[in-house]
C-alpha positions in Angstrom: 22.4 92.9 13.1 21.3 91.8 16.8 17.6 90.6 16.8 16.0 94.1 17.1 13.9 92.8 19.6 17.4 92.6 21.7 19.0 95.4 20.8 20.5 97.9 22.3 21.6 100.5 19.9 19.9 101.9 16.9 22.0 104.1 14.8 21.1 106.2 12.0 22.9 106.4 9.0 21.8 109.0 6.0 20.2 107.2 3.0 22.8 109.8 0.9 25.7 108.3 2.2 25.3 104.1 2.2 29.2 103.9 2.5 28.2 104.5 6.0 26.7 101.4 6.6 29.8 99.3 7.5 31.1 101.9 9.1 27.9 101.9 11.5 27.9 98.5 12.0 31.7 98.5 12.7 31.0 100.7 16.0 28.8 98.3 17.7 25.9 99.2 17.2 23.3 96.3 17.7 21.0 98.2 14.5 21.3 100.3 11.6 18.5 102.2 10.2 19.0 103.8 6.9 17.4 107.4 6.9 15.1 108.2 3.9 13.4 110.8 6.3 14.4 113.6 8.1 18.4 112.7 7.3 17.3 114.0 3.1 15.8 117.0 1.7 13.1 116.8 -0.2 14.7 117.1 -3.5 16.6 114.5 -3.0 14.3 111.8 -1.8 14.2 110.0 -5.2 17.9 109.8 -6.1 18.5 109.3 -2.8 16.7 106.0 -2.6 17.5 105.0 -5.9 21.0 105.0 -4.8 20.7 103.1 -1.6 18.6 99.8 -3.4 22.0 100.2 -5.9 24.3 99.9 -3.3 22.9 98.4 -0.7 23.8 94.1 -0.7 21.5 91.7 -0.5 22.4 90.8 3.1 22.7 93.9 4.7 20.2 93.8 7.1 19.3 97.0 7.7 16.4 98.7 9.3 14.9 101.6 6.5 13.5 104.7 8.4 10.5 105.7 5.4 8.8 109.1 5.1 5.2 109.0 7.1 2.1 108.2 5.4 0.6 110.8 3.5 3.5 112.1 2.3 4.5 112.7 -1.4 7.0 110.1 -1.0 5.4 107.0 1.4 4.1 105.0 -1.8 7.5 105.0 -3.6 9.0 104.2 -0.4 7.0 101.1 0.2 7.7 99.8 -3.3 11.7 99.8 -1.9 11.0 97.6 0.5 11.3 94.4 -1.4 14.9 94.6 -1.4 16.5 91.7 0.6 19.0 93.6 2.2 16.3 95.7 4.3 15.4 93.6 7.0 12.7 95.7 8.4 11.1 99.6 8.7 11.1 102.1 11.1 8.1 104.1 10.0 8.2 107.9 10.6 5.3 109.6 12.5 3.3 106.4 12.7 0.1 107.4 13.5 -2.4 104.4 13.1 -2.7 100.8 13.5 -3.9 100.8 9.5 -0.9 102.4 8.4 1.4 99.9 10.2 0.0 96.8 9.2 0.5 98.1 5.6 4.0 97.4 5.8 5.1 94.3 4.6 8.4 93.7 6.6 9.5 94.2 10.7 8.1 97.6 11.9 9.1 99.7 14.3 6.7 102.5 14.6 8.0 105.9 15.5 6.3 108.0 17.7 6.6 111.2 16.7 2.7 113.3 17.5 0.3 113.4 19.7 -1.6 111.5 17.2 0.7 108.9 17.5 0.9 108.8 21.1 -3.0 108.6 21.6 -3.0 105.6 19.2 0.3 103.7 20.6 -1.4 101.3 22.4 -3.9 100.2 18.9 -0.6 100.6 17.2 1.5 98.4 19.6 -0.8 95.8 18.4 -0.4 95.9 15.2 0.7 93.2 12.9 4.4 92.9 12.4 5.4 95.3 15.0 8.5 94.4 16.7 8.8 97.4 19.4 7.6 101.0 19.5 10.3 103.8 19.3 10.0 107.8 20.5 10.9 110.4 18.5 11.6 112.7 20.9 12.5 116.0 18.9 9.6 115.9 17.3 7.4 115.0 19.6 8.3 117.9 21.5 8.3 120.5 18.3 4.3 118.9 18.1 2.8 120.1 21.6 5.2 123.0 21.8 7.5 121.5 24.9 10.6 123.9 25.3 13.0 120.5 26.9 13.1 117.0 27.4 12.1 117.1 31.1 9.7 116.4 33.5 6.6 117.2 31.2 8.0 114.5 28.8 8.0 111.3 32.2 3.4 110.6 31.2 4.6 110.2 27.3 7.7 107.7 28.1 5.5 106.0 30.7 2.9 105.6 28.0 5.1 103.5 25.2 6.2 102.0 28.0 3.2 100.5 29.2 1.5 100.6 25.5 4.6 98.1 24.3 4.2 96.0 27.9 0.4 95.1 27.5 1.1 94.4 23.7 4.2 91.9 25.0 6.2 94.1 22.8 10.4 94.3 23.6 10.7 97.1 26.2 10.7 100.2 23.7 13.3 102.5 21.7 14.3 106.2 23.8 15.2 109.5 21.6 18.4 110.4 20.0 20.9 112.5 22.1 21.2 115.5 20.1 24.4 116.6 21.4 27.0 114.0 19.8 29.8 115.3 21.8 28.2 115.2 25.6 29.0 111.5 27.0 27.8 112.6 30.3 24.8 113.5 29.0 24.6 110.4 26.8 25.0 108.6 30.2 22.6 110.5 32.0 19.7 110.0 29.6 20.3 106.4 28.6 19.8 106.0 32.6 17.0 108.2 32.3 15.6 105.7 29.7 15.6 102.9 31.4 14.7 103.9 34.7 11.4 104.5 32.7 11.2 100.9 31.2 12.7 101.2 28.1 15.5 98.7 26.4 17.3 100.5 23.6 18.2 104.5 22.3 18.5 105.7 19.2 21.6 106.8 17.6 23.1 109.7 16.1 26.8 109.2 15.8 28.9 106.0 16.2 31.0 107.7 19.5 27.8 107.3 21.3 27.3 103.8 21.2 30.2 102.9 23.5 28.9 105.1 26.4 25.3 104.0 25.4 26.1 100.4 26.5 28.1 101.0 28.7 25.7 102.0 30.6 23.1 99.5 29.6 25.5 97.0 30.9 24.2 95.8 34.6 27.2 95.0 37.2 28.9 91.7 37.0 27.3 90.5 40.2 24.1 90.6 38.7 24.8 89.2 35.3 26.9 86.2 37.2 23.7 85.5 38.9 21.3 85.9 35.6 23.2 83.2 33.9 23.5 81.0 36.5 19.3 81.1 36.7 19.4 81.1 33.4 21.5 77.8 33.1 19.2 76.2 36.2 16.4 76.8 33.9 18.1 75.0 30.6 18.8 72.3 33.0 15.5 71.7 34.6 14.2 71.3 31.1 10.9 72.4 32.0 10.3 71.4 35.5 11.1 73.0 39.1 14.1 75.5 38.8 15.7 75.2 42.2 18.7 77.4 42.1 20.9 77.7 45.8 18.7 75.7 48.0 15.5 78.0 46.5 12.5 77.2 44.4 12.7 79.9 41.1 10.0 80.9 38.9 9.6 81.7 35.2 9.0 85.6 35.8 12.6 85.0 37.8 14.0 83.2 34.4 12.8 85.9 32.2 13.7 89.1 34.5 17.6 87.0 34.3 17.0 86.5 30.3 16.4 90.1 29.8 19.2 91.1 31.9 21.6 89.5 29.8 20.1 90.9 26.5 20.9 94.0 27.6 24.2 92.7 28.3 25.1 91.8 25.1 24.5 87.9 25.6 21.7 87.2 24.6 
């Protein structure tokens, strides 16, 4: 697993089926997040987890998605956690700073309510957060939106500005729904990060390929991010002078965040 913080790609796999879980790292995707959530009825929540921690090795590292505080199943979730091969939480319908910081492990809060969105910013800075994420669908199911469209622009520049002043990673975008629709795929992951945001979530591994891509800026501009980069290394500290020019660090980290979403960093 990429450094989450760096990653691209975030794709689900149903806590039901951890045979997955090599098969969705095998794709490319930068993340894996194990679905205990929406991905399992509610019958099937305990043997469903009991299963994963069975099968899941100790160095898996894979991201968990839990069920939401206040649910019948939250506590017994939690308890989970101490498994080594989860290396961090995505917590469902994260709607306060308190419930956040309960988690012992890497969180990526999922914003899901308008509960959650009023709070982002107090959740942002939370301990152990690593980067907010929008849950799109449900999102829209809670303030009755008909479509991911123009109404949805204030919420996305929200997280985006909630993770910014926090110094969170740029955050996560919704799923595509439709697993079969690369143009759309393409059009939305463009859609994500003209709004400031670094990463999607997943839904099937054939969307990872068009997912980055995508992400992937033109060669000119990568060329040129390394070669900043590298005048950077070199000056050890000092004056970066790059091509007869002076640089400066915002320069060094615009060309370090280029090539994370790259893929080389």
């Amino acid at each position: 697993m990429r450094d989450p913080a760096n990653a691209r790609s975030f794709l689900f796999v149903p806590a039901t089926r951890p045979e997955r879980i090599s098969k969705a790292f095998a794709s490319g995707a930068d993340a894996v997040i194990v679905d205990l959530e929406d991905a399992v009825a509610p019958a099937d929540k305990e043997a469903a987890r009991a299963g994963l921690l069975a099968a899941l090795a100790a160095d898996a590292g894979v991201f968990v998605r839990i069920n939401a505080a206040g649910t019948p199943w939250h506590d017994a979730d939690m308890e989970c956690l101490a498994h080594p091969g989860i290396a961090g939480v995505m917590l469902a319908k994260a709607e306060t700073a308190q419930d956040v910081a309960r988690i012992p492990k890497p969180v990526i809060p999922l914003i899901e309510t308008a509960r959650g969105l009023a709070a982002a910013r107090a959740i942002a800075d939370a301990p152990g957060v690593v980067r907010l994420a929008f849950g799109t669908i449900d999102f829209m199911l809670d303030l009755g939106l008909p479509e991911d469209a123009e109404a949805m622009a204030i919420y996305r520049a929200e997280l985006a500005l909630a993770s910014r002043l926090a110094g969170l990673a740029p955050p996560i975008d919704g799923v595509t729904p439709a697993i079969d629709d690369v143009d759309r795929v393409v059009a939305e992951t463009r859609r994500a990060l003209a709004f400031g945001f670094g990463a999607r979530l997943c839904i099937h591994p054939a969307q990872i390929g068009p997912l980055h891509d995508t992400m992937r800026p033109g060669d000119d501009a990568i060329n040129r991010a390394r070669r900043i980069v590298a005048a950077a290394e070199a000056a050890g500290g000092g004056a970066i002078r790059l091509d007869g020019a002076m640089l400066d660090r915002p320069l060094v980290a615009q060309a370090e965040a280029l090539l994370a979403r790259a893929g080389e960093q």
